[in-house]
N, C-alpha and C positions, 0 to 999 in steps of 0.2 A: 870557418870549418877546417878541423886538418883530416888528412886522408889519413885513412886506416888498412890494415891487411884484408879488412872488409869492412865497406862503405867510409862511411863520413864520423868522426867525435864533435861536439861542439870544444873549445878552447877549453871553456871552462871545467868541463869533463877532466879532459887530459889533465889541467893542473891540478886538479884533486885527486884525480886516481883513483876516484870510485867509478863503479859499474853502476847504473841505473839497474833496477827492475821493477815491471810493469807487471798488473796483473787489475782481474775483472776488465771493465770497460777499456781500460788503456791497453790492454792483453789484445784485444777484441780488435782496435785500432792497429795495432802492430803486426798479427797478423792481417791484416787489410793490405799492410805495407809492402806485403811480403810478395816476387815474384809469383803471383798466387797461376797466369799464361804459363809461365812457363813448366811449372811443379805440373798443371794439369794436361800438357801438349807429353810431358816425358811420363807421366803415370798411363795416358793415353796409348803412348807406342806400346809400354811396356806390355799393359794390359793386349793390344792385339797380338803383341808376338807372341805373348804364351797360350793366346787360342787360336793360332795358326801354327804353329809349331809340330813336330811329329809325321806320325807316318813313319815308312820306311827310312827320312833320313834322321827320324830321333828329334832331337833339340838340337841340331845343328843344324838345322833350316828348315824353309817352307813348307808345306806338307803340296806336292803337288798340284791338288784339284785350287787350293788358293793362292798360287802362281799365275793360275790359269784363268780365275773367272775374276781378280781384284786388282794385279795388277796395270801401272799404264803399258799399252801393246793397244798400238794403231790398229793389230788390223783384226780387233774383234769391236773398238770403237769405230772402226768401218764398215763391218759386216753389222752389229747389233744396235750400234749407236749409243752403248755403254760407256752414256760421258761420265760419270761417277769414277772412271779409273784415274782419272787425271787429278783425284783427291785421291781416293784410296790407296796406289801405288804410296805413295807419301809419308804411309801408314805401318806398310811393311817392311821387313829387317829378316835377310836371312843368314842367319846365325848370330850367335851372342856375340862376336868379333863387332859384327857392323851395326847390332844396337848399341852397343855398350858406346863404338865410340863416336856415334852420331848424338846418342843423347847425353854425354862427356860435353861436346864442343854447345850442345842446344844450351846445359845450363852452364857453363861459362860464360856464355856472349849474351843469353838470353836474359839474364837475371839483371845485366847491366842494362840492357837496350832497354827494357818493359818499365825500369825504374826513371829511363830517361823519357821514355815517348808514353806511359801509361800502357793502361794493359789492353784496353780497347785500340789503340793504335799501335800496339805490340803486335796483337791479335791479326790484324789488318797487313801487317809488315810480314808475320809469318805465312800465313796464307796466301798473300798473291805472292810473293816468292815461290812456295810451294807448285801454282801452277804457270809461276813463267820455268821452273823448271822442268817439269813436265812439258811445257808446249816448247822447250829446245829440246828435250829428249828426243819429241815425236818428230821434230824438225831435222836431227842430224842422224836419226836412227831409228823409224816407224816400226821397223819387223823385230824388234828385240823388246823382251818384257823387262820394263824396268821397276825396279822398289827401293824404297830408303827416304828418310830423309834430310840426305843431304842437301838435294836442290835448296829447299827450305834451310839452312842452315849455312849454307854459302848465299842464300838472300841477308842471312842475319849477317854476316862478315860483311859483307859489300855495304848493309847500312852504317856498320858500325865505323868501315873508312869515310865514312860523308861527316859522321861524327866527330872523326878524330878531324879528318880535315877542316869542318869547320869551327872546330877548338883552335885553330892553329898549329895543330902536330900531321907530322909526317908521319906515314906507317912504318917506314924505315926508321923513324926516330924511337920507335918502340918494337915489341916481338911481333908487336901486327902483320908488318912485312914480311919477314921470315917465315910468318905462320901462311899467308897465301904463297909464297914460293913455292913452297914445298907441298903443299893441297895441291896448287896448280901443274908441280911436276909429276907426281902420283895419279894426277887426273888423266895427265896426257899418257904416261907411262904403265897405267896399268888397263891389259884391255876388258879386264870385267868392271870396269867403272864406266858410268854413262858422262862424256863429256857434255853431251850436248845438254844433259840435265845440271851436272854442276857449274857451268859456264851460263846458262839459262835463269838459274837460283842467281848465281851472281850479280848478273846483271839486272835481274828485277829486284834483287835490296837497292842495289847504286841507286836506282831510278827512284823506289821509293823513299830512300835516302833524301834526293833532293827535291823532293817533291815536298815531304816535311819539311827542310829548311829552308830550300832556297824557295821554293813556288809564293808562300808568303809574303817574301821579300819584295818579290815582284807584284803583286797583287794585293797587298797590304792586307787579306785579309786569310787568317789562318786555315778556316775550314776549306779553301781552295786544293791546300795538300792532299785533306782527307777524299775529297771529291776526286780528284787525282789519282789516287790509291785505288779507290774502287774502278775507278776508267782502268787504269791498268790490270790489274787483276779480269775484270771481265775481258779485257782484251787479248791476254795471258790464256784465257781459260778459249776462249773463239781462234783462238790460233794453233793451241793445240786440239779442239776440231778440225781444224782445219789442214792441218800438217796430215793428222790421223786418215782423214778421210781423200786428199787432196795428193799429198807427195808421191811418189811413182818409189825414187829409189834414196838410200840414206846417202848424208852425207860423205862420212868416214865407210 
């Protein structure tokens, strides 16, 4: 196979120089092919930011009252027991600024990961990322309402170094590195960013990372990863109970 500006040609392709087209049943199959997680996780945000949208600040963010009752903030999952924010916040995007470039970086990373791990285990990789970021949000900063989803999106980056590394490539050997430098300085740097969520998303891709390649290695048998993934993620989700209900004062 040679690489392409997108995906794979076979040999033969390239020496001929024609284009394949499919259609009917093979059409059918192709879009099968297609990052179909990742199209419906970014048609998803979309769709809630524009029925959250309005009020007094317009389309440049939230509408108040769904600040208030969807995002993750410890301390109405303390007072209500409203575990559902720890998915919901995940959900939210205030302003076009920070959907536009959460769901930018989702289909870049996403379209590649979902083709390499499938989309059921794409699915599983975005999600407990999703709430190990949330259960660092509540960890390093319970009193503050957070939304976005980058947690989940710096889960996708963190799998995607388990990937290059276990291809044999450095992230530095590519824009990889350059691209968490500079996430990771903005993260520290700017203080309407939740660290504790994109450090949290981080490190639950890593985890799920090697839980897909290496945990098999070890245990010779594949579905260990996947059983692994949902440990994690349930644990992810018990921990941000736990922070929410539990921690006294934040981190930072």
């Amino acid at each position: 196979m040679n690489q392409a500006s997108v995906g794979f040609h076979c040999p033969e392709c390239v020496a001929s120089g024609k284009q394949r087209v499919v259609s009917g049943p093979q059409a059918f199959t192709a879009w099968q092919s297609r990052p179909r997680v990742t199209i419906g996780l970014i048609a998803l945000n979309v769709a809630i930011f524009l029925v959250s949208i309005g009020g007094d600040r317009g389309v440049g963010g939230l509408r108040p009252g769904v600040l208030i009752d969807w995002s993750t903030f410890g301390f109405f999952i303390d007072e209500a027991d409203e575990w559902w924010r720890l998915i919901t916040g995940g959900f939210l995007h205030d302003g076009l600024f920070h959907l536009g470039f959460n769901m930018a970086a989702l289909w870049l990373i996403g379209r590649s990961l979902e083709s390499v791990f499938g989309w059921w285990r794409f699915g599983l990789l975005y999600f407990t990322s999703l709430l190990a970021g949330s259960f660092g949000a509540l960890l390093v900063d319970p009193d503050v309402p957070v939304v976005g989803a980058s947690g989940a999106v710096y889960g996708l980056l963190g799998a995607l170094i388990i990937a290059y590394r276990v291809r044999g490539i450095g992230i530095f050997d590519t824009n990889l590195g350059i691209v968490l430098v500079l996430n990771l300085v903005l993260t520290f740097g700017i203080d309407s960013i939740s660290v504790g969520g994109h450090i949290g998303g981080l490190l639950g891709g890593l985890a799920v990372g090697w839980l897909y390649y290496e945990s098999p290695k070890l245990t010779h048998n594949r579905w260990m990863g996947d059983v692994g993934v949902v440990l994690l993620g349930a644990a992810s989700f018990a921990g941000g109970l736990w922070a929410a209900t539990t921690w006294a004062s934040p981190i930072f």
